[in-house]
Residue frames as a rotation matrix with the C-alpha (Angstrom) as fourth column:
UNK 1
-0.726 0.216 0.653 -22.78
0.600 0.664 0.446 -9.62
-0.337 0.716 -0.612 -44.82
UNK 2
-0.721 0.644 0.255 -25.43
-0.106 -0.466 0.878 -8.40
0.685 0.606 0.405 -47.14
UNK 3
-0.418 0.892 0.171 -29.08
-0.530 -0.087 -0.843 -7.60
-0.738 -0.443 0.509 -45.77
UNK 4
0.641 0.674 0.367 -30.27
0.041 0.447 -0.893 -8.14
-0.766 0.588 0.259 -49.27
UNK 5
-0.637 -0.771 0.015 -29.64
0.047 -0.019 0.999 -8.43
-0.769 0.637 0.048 -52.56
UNK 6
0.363 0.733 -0.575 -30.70
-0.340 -0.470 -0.815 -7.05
-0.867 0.491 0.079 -55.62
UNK 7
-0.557 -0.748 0.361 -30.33
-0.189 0.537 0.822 -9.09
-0.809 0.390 -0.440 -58.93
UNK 8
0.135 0.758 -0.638 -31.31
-0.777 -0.318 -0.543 -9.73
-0.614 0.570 0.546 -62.01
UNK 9
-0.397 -0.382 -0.834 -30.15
-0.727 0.686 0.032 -13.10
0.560 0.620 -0.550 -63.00
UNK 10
0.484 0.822 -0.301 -31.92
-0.578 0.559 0.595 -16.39
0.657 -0.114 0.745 -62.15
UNK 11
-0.095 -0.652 -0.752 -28.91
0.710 0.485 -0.510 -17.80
0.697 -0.583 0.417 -60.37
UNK 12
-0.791 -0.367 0.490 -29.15
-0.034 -0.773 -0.634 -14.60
0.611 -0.518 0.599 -58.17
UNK 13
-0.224 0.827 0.516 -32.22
-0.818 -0.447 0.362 -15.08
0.530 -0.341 0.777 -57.12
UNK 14
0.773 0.082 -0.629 -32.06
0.120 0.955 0.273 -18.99
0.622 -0.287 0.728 -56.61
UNK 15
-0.351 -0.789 0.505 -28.65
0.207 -0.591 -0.780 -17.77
0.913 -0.169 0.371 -54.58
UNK 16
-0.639 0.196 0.744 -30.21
-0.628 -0.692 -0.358 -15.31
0.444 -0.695 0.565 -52.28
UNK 17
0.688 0.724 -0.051 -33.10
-0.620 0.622 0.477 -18.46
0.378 -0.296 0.877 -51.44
UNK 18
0.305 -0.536 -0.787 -30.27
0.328 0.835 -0.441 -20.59
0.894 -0.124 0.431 -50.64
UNK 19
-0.478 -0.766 -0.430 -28.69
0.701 -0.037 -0.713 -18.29
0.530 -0.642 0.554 -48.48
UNK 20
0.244 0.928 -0.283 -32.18
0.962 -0.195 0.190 -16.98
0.121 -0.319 -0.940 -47.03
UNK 21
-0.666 -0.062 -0.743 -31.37
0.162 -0.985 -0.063 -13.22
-0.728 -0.162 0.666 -47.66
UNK 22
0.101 0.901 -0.422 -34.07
0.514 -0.410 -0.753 -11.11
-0.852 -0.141 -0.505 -49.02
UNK 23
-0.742 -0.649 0.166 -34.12
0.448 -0.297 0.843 -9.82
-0.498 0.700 0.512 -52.67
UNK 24
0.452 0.827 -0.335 -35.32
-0.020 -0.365 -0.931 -8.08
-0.892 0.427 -0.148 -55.33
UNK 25
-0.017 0.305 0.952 -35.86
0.516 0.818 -0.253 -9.17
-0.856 0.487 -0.172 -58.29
UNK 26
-0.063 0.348 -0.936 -35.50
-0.498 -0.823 -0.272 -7.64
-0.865 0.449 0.225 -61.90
UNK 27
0.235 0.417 0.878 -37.10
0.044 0.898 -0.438 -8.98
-0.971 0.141 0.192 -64.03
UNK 28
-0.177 -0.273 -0.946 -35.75
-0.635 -0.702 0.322 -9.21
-0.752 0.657 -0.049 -67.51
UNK 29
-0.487 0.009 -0.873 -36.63
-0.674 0.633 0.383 -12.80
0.556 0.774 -0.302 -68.57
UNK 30
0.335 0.856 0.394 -39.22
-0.773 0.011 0.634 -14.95
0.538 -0.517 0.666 -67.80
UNK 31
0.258 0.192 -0.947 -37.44
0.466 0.834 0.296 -17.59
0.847 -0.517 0.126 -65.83
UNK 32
-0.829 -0.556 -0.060 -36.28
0.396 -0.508 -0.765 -14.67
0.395 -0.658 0.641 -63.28
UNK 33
-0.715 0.471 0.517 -40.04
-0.693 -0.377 -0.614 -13.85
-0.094 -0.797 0.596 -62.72
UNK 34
0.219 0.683 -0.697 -41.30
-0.317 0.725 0.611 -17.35
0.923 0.087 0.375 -62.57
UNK 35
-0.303 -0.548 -0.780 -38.81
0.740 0.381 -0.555 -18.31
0.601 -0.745 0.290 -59.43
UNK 36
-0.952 0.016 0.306 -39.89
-0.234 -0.685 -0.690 -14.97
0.199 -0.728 0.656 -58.25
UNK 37
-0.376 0.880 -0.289 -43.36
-0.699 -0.065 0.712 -15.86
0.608 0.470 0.640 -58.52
UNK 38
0.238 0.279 -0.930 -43.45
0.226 0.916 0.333 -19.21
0.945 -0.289 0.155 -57.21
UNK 39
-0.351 -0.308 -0.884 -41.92
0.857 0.273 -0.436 -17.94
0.376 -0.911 0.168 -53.86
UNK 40
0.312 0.946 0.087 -43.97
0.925 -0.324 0.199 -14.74
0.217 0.018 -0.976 -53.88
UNK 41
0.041 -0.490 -0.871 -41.55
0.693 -0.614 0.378 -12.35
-0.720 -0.619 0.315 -54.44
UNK 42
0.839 0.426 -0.338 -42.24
0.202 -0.822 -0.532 -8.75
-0.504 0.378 -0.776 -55.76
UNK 43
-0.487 -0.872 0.057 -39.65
0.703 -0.352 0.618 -7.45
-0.519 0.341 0.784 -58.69
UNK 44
0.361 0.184 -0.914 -39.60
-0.287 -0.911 -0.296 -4.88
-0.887 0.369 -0.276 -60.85
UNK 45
0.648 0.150 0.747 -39.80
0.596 0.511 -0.620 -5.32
-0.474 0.846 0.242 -64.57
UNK 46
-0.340 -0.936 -0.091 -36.46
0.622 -0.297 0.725 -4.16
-0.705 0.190 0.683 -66.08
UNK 47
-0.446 0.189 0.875 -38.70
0.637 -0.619 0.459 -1.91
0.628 0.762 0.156 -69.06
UNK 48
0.464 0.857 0.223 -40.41
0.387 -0.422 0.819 -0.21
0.797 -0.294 -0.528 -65.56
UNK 49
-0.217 -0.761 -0.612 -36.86
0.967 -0.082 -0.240 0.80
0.132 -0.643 0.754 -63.90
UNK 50
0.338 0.320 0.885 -38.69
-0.203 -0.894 0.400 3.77
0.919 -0.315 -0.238 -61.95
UNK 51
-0.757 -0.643 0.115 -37.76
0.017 -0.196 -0.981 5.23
0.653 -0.740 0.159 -58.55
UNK 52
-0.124 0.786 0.606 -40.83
-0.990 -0.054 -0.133 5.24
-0.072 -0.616 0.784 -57.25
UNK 53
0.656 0.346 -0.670 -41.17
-0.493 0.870 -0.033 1.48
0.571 0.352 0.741 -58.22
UNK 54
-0.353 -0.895 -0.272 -37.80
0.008 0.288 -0.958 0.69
0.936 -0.340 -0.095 -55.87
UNK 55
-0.736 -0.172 0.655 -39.03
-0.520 -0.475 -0.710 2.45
0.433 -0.863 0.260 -53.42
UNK 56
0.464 0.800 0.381 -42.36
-0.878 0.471 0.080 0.68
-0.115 -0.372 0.921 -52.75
UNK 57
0.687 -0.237 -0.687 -40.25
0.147 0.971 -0.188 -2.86
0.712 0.028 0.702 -53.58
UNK 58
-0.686 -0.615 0.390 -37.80
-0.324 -0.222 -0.920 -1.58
0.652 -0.757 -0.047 -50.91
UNK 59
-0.377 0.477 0.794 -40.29
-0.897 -0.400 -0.186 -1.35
0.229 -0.782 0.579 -48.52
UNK 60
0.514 0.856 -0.056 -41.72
-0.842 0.516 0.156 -4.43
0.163 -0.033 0.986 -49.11
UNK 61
0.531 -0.399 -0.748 -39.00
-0.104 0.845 -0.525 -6.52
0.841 0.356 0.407 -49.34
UNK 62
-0.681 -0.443 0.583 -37.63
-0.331 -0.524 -0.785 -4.88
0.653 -0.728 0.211 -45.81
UNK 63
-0.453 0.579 0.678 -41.01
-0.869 -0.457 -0.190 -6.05
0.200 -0.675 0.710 -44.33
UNK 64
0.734 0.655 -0.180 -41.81
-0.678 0.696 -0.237 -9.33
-0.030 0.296 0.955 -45.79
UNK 65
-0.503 -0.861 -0.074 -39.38
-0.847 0.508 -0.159 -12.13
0.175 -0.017 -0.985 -45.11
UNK 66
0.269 0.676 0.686 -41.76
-0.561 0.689 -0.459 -15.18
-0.783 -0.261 0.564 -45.21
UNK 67
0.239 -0.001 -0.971 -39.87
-0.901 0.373 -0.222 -16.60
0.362 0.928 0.088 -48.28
UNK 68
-0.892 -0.410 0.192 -37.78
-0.447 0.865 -0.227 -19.56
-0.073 -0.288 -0.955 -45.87
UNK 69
-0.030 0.966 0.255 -41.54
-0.652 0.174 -0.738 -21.18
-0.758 -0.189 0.625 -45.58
UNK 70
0.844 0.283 -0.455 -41.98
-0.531 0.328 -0.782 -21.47
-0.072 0.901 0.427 -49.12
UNK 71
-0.108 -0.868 -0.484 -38.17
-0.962 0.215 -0.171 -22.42
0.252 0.447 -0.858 -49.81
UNK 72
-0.487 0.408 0.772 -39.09
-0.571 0.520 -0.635 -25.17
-0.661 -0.751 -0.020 -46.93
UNK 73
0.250 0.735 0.631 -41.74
0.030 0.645 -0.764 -26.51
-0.968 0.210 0.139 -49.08
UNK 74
0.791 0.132 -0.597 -40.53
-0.611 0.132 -0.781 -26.26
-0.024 0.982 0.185 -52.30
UNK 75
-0.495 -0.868 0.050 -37.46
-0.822 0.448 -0.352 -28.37
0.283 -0.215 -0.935 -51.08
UNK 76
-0.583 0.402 0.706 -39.73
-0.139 0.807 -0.574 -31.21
-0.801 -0.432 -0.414 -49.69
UNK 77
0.762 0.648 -0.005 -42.47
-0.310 0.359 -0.880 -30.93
-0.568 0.672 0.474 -53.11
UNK 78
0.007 -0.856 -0.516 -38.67
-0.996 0.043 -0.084 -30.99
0.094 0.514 -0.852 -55.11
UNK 79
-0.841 -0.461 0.284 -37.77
-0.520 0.833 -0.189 -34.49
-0.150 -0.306 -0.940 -53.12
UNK 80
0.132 0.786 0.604 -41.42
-0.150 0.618 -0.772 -35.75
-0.980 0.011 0.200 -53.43
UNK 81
0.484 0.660 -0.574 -41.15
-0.652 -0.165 -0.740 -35.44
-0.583 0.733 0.350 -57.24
UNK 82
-0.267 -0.929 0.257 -38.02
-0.964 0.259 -0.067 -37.02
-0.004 -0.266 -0.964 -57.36
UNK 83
-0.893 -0.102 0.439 -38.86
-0.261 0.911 -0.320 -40.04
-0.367 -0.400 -0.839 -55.68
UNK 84
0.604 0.794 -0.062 -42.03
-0.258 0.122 -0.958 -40.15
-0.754 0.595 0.278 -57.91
UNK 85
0.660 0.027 -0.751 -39.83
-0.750 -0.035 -0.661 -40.53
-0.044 0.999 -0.003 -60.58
UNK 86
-0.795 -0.536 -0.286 -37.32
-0.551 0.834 -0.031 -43.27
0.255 0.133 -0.958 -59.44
UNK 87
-0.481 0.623 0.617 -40.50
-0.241 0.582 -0.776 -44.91
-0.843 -0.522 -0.130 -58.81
UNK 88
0.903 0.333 -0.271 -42.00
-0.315 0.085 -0.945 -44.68
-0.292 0.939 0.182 -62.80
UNK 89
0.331 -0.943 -0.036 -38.18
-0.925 -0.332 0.185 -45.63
-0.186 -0.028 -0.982 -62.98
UNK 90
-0.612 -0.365 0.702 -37.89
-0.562 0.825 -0.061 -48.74
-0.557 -0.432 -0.710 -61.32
């Protein structure tokens, strides 16, 4: 299987969180670096497609793997909001 995965669509990135593998992000529209955002993950802006910019997001993304955490909690604030709303529902 993949180590990581490098994408540039918003399904790719929601994807790679599902299946807790490590990505990087290009950004090219802002809902691809809001999702990256919210789980604190470094891309590269698709108008700033430098090698030297890979390389340091390589590195980082190779070192940092603390996204399951967040995924963790955004899966439990997800169900809380939820059930906030079949509650303003009911």
């Amino acid at each position: 299987g993949a180590k990581f995965i490098v994408g540039m669509r918003y399904h790719s990135v929601v994807f790679s969180l599902l299946l807790k593998k490590p990505i990087l992000p290009i950004f090219y529209d802002d809902k691809v670096r809001n999702i990256s955002h919210l789980f604190e993950i470094e891309g590269i802006d698709i108008k700033d497609l430098k090698l030297s910019y890979f390389s340091r997001a390589f590195i980082n993304l190779l070192q940092k793997n603390d996204f399951e955490d967040k995924l963790t909690t955004a899966k439990k604030d997800a169900k809380r909001n939820f059930e906030l709303l079949l509650q303003l529902l009911r």
